[in-house]
TIDREN-138543 format. One record per residue: residue in three letters; y, x, z of N, C-alpha, C, O in turn. Coordinates in steps of 0.05 Angstrom, whole numbers, plus 5000, padded with zeros to 4 digits. Atoms other than C-alpha are relative to their C-alpha. Layout:
! residues N
ALAYXZYXZYXZYXZ;...
***
This chain:
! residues 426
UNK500949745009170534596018497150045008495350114991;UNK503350124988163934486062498249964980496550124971;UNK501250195016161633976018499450154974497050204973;UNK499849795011162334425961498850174993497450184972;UNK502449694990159035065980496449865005494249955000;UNK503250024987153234666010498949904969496749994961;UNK500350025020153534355942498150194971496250144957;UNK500249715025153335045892498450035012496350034998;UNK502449894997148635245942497349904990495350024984;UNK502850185010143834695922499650044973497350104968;UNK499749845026145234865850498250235002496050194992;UNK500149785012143935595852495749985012493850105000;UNK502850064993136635335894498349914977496049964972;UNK501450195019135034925842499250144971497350114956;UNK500649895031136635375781499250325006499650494989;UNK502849764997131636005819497949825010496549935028;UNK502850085010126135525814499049835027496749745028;UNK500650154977126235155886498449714997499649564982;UNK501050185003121834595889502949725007504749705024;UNK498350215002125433925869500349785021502249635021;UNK499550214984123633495927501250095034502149945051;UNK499049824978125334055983503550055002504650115023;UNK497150044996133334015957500049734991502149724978;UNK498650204997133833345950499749945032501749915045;UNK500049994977130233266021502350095017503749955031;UNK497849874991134933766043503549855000505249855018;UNK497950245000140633296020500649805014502649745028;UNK499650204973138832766054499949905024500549705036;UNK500149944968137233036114503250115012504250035033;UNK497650044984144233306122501649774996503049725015;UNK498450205008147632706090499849815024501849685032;UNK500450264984144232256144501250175027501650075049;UNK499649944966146132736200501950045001502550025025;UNK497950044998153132806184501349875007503549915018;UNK499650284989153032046192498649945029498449725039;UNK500649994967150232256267497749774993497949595010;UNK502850165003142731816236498050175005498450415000;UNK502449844993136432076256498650104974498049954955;UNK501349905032133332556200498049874997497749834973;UNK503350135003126832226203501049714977499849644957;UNK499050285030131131556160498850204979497550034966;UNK500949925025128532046102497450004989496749984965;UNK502850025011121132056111498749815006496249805002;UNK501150294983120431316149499749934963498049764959;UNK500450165030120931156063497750144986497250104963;UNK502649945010115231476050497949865009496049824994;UNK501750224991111331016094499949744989497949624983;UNK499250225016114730456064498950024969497549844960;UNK501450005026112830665992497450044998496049984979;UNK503849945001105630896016499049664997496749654986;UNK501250174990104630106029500949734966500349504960;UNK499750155036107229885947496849964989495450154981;UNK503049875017100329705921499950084966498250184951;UNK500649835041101929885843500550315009500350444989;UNK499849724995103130625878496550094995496050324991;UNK502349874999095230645875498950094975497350274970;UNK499849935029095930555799499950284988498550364970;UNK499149845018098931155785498250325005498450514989;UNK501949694996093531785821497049854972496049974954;UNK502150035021088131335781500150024972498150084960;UNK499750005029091031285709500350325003498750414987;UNK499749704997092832105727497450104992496950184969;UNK503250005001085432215738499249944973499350154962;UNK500650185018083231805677502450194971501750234948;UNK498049895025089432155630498450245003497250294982;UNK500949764999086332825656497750114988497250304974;UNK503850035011078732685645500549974970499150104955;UNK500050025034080932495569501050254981500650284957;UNK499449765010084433205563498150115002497650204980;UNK501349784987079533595594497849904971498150064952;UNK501550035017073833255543500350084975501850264969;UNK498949925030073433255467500849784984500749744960;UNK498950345006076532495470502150164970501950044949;UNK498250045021082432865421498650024978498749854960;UNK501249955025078233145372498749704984499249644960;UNK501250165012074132525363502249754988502049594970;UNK498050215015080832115359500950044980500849864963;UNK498949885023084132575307498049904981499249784963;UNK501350025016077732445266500649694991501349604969;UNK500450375000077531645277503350014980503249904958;UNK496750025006085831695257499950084969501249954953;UNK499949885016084232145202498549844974499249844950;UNK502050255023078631625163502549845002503749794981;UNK498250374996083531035184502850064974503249944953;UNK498249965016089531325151500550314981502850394979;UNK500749785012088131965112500449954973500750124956;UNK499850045030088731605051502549984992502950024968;UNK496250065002096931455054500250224999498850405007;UNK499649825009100831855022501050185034501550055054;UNK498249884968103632365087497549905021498249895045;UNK502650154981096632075122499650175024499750075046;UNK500649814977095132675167502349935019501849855042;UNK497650004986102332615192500249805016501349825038;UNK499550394986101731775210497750115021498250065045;UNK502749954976094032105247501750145020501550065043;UNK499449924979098232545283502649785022503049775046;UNK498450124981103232095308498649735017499149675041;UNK501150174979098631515326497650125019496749975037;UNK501849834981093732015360500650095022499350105043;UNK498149894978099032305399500549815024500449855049;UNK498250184986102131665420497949865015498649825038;UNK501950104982095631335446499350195016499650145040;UNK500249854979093432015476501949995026501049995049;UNK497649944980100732065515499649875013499749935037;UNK498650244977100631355539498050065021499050085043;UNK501849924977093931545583500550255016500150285040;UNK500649754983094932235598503349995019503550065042;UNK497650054983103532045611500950315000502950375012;UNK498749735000104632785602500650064973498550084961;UNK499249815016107833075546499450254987498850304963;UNK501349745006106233725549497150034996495850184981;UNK503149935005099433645560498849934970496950034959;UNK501250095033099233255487500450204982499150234962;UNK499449755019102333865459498350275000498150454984;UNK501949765005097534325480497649914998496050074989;UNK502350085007091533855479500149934964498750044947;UNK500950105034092133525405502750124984503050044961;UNK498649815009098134025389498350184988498150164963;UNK502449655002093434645380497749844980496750014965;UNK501649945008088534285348501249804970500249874949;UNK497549975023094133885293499950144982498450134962;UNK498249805005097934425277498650124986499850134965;UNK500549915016093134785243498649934979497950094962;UNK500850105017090034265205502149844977501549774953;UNK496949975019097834095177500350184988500350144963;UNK500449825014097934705162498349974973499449914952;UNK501949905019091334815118500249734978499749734954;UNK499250265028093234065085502250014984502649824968;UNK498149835024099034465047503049795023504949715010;UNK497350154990104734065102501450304997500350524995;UNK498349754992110634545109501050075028501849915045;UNK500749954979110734965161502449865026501849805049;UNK497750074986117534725190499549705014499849665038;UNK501150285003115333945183497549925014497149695022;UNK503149924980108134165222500850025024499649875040;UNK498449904978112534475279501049675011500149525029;UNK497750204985117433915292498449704997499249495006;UNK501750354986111333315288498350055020498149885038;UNK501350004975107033595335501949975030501549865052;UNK497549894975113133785379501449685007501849635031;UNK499050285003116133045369498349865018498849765040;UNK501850244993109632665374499150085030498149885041;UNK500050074976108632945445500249885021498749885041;UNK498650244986112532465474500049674994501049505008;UNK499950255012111431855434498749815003498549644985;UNK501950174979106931485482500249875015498449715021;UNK499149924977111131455536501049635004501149525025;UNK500050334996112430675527498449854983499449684969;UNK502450134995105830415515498550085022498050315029;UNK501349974973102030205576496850104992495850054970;UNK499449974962098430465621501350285007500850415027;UNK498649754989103531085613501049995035501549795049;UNK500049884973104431385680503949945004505249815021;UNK496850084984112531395676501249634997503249535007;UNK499450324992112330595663499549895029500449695041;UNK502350184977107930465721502750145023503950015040;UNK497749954966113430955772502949854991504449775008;UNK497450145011119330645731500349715022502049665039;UNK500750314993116629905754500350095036501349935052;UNK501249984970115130185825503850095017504849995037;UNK496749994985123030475840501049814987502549705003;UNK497850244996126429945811499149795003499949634986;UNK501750205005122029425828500449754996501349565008;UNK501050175019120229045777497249934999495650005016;UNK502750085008114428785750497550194985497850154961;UNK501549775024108629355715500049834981501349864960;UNK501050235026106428785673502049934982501449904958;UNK497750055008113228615654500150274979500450264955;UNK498049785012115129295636498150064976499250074955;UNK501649985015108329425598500749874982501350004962;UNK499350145027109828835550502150054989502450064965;UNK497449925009116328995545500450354983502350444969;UNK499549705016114729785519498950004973499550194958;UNK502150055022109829515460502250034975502750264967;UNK498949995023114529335401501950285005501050484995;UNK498549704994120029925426498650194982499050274959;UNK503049735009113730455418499449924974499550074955;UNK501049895033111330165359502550134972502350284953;UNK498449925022118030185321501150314999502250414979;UNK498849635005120031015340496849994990496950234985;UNK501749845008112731095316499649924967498750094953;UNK499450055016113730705256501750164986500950284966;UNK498349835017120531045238498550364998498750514979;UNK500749735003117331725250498049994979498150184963;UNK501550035024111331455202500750044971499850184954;UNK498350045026116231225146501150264986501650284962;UNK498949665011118832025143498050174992498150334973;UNK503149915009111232235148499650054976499150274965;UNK501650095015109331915097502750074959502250104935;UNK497549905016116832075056499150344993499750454972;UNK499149805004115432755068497650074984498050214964;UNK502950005007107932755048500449954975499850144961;UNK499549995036109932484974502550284993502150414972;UNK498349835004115832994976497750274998497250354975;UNK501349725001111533624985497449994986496350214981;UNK502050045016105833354948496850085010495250164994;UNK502050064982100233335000498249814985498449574978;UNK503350175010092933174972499749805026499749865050;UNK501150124977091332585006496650015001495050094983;UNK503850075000083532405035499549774989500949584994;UNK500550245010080531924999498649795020496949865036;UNK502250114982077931335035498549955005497350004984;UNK503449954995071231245060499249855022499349905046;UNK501950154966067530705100498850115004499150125028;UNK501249854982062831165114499950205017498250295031;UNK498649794986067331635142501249815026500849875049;UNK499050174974070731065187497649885014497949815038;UNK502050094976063630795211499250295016499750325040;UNK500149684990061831565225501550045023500550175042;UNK496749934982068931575268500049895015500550015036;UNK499950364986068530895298497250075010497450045034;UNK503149924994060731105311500550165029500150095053;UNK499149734979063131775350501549965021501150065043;UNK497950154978069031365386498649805017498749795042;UNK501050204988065530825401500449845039501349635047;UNK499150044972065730835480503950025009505149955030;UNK496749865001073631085472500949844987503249804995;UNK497250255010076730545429500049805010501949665005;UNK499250214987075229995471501949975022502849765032;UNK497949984978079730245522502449915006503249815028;UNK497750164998086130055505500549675003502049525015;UNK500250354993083929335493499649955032500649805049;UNK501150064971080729395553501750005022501349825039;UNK497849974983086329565595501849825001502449715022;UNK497250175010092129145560498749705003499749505014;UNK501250345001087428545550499649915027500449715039;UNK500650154962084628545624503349935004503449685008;UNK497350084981092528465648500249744979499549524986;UNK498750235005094928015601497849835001498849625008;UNK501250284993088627505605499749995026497949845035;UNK500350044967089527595681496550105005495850055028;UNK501449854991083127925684500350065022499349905038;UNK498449754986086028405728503250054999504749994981;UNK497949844995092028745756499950194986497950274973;UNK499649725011095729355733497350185020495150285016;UNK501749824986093229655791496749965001495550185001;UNK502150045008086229365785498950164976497050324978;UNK501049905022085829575709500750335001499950444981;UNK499949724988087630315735496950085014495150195001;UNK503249984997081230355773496849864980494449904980;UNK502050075024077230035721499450144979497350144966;UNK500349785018079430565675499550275010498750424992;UNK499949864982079331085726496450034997495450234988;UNK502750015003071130825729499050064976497050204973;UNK500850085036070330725655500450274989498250364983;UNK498949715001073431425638498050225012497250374993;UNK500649894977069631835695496149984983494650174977;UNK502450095013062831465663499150024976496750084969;UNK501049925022063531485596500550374990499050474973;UNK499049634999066432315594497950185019497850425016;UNK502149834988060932555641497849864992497749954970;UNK502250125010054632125625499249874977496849884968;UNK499650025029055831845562499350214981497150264971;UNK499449825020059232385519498650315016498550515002;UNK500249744985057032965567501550214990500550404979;UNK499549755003063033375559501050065021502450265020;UNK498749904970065233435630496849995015495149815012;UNK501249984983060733675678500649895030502449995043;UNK499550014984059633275739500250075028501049905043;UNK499349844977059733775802502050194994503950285007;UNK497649705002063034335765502849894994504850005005;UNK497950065016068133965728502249885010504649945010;UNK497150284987071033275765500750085017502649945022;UNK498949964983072533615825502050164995504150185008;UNK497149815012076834105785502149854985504549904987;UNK497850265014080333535743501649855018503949785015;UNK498550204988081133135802502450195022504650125029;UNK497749864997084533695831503450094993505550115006;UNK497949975013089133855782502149784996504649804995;UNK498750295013091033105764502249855036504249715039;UNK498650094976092433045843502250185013503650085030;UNK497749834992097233655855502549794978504649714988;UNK497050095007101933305801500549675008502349544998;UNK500150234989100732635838501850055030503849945039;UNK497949934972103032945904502250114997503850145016;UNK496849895003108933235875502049804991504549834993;UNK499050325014110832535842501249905032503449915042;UNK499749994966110232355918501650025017502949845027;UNK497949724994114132865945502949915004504449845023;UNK497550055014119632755906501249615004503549525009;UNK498450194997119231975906500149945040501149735045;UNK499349994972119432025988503350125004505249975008;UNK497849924991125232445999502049854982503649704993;UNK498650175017128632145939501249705008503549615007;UNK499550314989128231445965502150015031503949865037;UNK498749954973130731696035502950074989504649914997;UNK497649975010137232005996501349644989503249504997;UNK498550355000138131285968500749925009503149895004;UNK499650154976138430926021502550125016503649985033;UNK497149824984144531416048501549854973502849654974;UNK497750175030147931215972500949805016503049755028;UNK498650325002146530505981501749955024503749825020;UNK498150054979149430516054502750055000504349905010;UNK497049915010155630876032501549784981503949764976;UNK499750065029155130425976501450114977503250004964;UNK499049875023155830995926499449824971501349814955;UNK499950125032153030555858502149765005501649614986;UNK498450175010158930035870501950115003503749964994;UNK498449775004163530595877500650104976502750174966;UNK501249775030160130925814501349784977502449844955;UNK499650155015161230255788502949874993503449764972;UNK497049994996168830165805501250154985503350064976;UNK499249865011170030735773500450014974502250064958;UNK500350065036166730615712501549794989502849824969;UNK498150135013170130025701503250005001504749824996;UNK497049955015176830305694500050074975501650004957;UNK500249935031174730595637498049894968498049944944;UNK501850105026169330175601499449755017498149725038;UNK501250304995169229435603498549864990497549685003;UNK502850115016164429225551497250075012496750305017;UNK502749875001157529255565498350194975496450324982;UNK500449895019156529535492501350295003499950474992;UNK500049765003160030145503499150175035499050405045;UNK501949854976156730225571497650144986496750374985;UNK502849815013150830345536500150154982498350314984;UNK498949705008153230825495500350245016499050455013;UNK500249814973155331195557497650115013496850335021;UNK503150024984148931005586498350274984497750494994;UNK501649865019145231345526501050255002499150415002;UNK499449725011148431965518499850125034499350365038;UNK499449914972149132035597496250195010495850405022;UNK502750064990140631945601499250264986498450464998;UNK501449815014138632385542500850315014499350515015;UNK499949754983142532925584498750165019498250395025;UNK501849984967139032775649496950014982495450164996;UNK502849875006131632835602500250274996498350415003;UNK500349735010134633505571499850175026498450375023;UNK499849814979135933815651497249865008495650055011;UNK501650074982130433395681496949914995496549744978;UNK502250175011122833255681499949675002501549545015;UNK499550285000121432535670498849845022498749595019;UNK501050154973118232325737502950095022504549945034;UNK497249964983123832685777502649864990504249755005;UNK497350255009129532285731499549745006501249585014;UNK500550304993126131665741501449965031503249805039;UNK499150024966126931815821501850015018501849965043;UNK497649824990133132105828501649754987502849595002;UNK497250175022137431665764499449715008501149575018;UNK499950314990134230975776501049905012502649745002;UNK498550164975136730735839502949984997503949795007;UNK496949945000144330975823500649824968502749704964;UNK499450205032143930595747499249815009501349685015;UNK499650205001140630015763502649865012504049784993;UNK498250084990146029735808502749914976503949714968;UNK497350075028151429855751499049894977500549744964;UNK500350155023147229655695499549705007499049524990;UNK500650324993146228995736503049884997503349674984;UNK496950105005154228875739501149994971502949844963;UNK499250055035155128965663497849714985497849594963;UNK502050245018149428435654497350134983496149974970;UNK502049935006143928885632497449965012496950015036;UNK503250164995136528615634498350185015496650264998;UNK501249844989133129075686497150104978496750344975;UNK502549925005126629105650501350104968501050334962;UNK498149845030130829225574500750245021499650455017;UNK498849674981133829785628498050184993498450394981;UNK501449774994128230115636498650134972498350384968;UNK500549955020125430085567502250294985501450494974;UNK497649975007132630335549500250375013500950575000;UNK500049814983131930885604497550234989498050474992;UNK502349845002124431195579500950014976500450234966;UNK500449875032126131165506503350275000503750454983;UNK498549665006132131725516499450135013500750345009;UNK501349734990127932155567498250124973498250354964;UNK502249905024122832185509501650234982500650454979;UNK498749875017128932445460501250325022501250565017;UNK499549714989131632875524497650254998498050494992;UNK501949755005125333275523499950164977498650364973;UNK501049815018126433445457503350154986503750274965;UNK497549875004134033635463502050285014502950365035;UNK499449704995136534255461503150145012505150085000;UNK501649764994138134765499497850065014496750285010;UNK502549934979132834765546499449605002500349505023;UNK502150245004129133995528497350135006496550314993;UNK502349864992123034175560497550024978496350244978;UNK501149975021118734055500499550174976497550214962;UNK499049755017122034595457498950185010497950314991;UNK500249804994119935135505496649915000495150084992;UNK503649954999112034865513498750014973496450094970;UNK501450065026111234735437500250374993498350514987;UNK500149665008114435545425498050175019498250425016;UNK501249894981109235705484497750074985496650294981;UNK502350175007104235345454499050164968497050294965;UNK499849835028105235625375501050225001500850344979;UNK499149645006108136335387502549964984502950154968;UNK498549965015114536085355503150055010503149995034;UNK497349924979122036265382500649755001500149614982;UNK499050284992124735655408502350004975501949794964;UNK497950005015130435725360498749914971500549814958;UNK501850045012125435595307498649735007498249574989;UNK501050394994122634895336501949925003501649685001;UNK497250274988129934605355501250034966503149904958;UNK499050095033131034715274497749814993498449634978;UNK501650135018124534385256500149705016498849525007;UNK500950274981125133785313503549864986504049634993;UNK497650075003132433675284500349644982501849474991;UNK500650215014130433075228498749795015499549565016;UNK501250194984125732785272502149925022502849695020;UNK498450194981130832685336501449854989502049665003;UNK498050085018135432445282499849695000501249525010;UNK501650324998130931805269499849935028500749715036;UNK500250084973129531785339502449865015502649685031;UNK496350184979137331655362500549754975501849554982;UNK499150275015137731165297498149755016499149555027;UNK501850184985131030795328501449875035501449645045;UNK499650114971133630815400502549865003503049735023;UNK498050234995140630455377499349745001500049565016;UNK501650295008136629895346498549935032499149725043;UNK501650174975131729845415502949965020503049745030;UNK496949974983139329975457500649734999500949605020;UNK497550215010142629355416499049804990500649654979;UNK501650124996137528955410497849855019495649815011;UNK501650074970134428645484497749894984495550004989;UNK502350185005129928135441497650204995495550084996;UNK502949805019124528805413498749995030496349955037;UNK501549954966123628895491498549815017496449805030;UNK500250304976124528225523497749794979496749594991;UNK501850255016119827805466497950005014497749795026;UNK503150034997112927935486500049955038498249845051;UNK499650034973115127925559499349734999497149645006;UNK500550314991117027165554498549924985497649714992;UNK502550185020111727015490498050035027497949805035;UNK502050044986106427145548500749905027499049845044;UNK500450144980109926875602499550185027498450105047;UNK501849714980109027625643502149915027504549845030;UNK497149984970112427575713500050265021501750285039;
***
């Protein structure tokens, strides 16, 4: 009955707005003292994770995602996106989804893509005759559609709690990402002849113009992906390189960040949600470590197999289990909290840790956008003035493709695992 109460109580903490790493702490500080262990086992793992060096990865790509919001990097991408494919039928629609999805993978936030290249979208869908419903539910979609191409922020903590390889997981998110951005294109571009959307005509002089304006900004991605895989560089290396490169070309370059007034306010901001990442993966890790000693995931895993012996309808389970945990949870706290308790079981069914994790970020992406409270729904009606009840109709088509896409990456290991072993990543 104890157990219980202390339980609901943590509940009712959680749902008046208590910070997320203060009740799990709280967890595992009584959990370990029940077991008569010294509370301090909870924050000795924060020392232990301070000393991971891909942990240094993830404040620098933060920094670096932030400096690209704060600038007018979207605008000039929308344009470059807009020459490149403006001419397909549904064209605006393919600009917003690959604009989105490269913005996301740097900035790793969601929300921030919905209110940085959301707002400025949305009303150019609009004025290109899209319908208003179909405007709604791509901006609101493509927020998330980043989230497995590197150097996204939740690959890099993914790699770091279950540790794996970044590099691994990076190659492994490429085909995944491109095919939900693909299927979301193919509807684009469906819906774009359906409603009868003028397209732009094409224009090299419009793509050197674009490509002109970009110029310092599109070498980045090469720059990043290429340094790791020709061994250039480390993840974590190519984090401070972009961290430099970012910082240099957004204040002296392009001059749209000011450097006294500005980067100390960016780097502010980018470092409160770094320390809360932190936070969370310290006490988090300390709760683990009480699991694994109990050994609650071979427990978890005992259990499960009374009822599901296939590995095929594990992942089924798996899937529908995850997209739940994106709809209650943000996606750096699910990583910290769900990882440690899945891997274990998805390792006894025979599932490929690094397919795991692929497996794992492509249904947070859809949880954010599942309703009742998918966190995405409430920043896009924030964001547009529209009732949430009103975006979870217009995002309805799009998740649709999204759960057809994520059976194919589910049931499929080879889309994940190819480029892993074509390069040989370890």
């Amino acid at each position: 009955m104890a157990t219980w109460l202390i339980a609901a109580g943590f509940v009712l903490l959680a749902l008046f707005g208590a910070p997320l790493f203060t009740i799990i702490g709280a967890a595992a500080m009584l959990a370990f003292t029940a077991q008569e262990i010294d509370a301090s086992a909870v924050i000795v793992e924060l020392y232990r994770i301070g000393s991971n060096p891909t942990l240094v990865a993830i404040p620098l790509f933060t920094f670096a995602g932030y400096m690209l919001a704060e600038s007018k990097a979207p605008t000039r991408l929308v344009n470059l996106s807009r020459a490149l494919f403006g001419w397909i039928p549904g064209g605006l629609g393919v600009v917003a989804l690959v604009t989105c999805a490269v913005f996301t993978a740097f900035t790793g936030a969601s929300g921030v893509t919905i209110v940085a290249l959301g707002g400025l979208l949305y009303p150019i869908l609009m004025n290109e005759k899209y319908g208003e419903r179909f405007s709604l539910g791509l901006v609101t979609t493509s927020g998330s559609l980043g989230l497995l191409f590197p150097p996204s922020l939740p690959l890099i903590l993914y790699a770091v709690i279950a540790k794996i390889s970044v590099d691994q997981l990076f190659a492994a998110g490429i085909i995944p990402g491109i095919i939900l951005v693909l299927a979301l294109g193919a509807y684009s571009i469906r819906q774009g002849i359906a409603q009868r959307v003028p397209r732009t005509p094409f224009s090299w002089r419009e793509v050197f113009v674009a490509l002109r304006a970009t110029a310092w900004e599109v070498p980045l991605p090469v720059l990043v992906i290429g340094g790791i895989y020709t061994g250039l560089f480390t993840a974590t290396e190519a984090a401070a390189v972009t961290a430099f490169y970012v910082l240099v070309v957004e204040v002296f370059v392009y001059k749209d960040i000011k450097f006294f007034s500005d980067v100390p306010r960016v780097m502010r901001e980018s470092m409160l949600l770094v320390g809360a990442i932190l936070m969370i993966i310290g006490t988090a890790m300390g709760l683990t470590n009480y699991l694994v000693d109990e050994e609650v995931p071979m427990q978890l895993f005992e259990y499960t197999k009374t009822f599901i012996d296939s590995p095929v309808l594990f992942l089924v389970v798996l899937n529908v289990f995850l997209i739940v945990v994106g709809m209650m949870m943000d996606i750096f706290s699910a990583i910290i909290v769900v990882v440690p308790l899945i891997i274990p079981i998805a390792n006894a069914y025979g599932i490929n840790p690094v397919h795991l994790g692929i497996i794992f970020l492509a249904n947070l992406e859809i949880g954010y956008l599942t309703p009742p409270v998918g966190l995405n729904l409430f920043i896009s009606s924030l964001r547009f003035h529209t009732p949430v009840f009103t975006v979870v109709r217009s995002i309805i088509p799009f998740t649709i493709i999204l759960l057809l896409a994520l059976l194919v990456i589910t049931y499929v290991p080879e889309l994940s695992l190819f480029l892993v072993r074509a390069f040989g990543v370890q």
